[in-house]
C-alpha positions in Angstrom: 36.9 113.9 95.8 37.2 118.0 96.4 34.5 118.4 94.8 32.2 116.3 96.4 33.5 117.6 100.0 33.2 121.4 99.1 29.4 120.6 98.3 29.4 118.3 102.1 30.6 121.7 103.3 28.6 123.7 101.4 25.4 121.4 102.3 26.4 121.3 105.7 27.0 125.3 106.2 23.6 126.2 104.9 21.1 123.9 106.5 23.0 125.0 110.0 22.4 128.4 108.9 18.9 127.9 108.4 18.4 126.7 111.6 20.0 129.7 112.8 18.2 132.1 110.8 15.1 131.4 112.0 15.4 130.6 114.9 13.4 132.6 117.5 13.7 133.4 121.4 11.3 132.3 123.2 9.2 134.7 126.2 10.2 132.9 129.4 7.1 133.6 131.9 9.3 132.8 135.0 8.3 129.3 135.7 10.7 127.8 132.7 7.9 127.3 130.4 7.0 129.6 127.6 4.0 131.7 126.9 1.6 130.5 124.1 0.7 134.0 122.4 1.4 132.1 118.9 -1.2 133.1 115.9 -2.9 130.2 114.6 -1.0 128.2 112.0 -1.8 129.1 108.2 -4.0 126.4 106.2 -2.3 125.1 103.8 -4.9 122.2 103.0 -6.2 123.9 99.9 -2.5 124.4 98.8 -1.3 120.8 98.4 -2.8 119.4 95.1 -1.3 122.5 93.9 1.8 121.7 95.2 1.4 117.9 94.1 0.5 118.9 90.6 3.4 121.4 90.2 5.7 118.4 91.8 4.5 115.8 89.1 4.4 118.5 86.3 8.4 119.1 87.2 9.1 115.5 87.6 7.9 114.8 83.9 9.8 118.0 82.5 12.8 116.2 84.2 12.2 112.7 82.8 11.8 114.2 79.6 15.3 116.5 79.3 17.0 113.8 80.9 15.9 110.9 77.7 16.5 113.9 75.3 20.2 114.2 76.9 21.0 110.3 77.3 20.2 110.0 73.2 23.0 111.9 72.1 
């Protein structure tokens, strides 16, 4: 039961201080709203059949280690 409630904790403590982390302030122009100087976003189109292969490559390696392990 500790254990499972230290890793809640644990869980817990790091996504909120993910959020914190990058979390940025905005530029307030006055009027409430923010100003849109952003850079456009990155394509990552190109990137996700890498990204799925790699996924399904370390989904078998799992499967695999886990029979090997469940046999003895």
């Amino acid at each position: 039961m500790k254990n499972k409630l230290f890793k809640l904790y644990l869980l817990t403590f790091l996504v909120l201080v993910d959020f914190v982390a990058f979390a940025q302030p905005g530029d307030d122009d006055g009027s409430g709203g923010l100003e849109g100087n952003d850079p456009p976003p990155a394509p990552i189109n190109g990137k996700l059949i890498w990204l799925a292969f790699a996924g399904i490559v370390f989904a078998l390696y799992s499967i695999r280690k886990y029979r090997r392990l469940a046999k003895y």
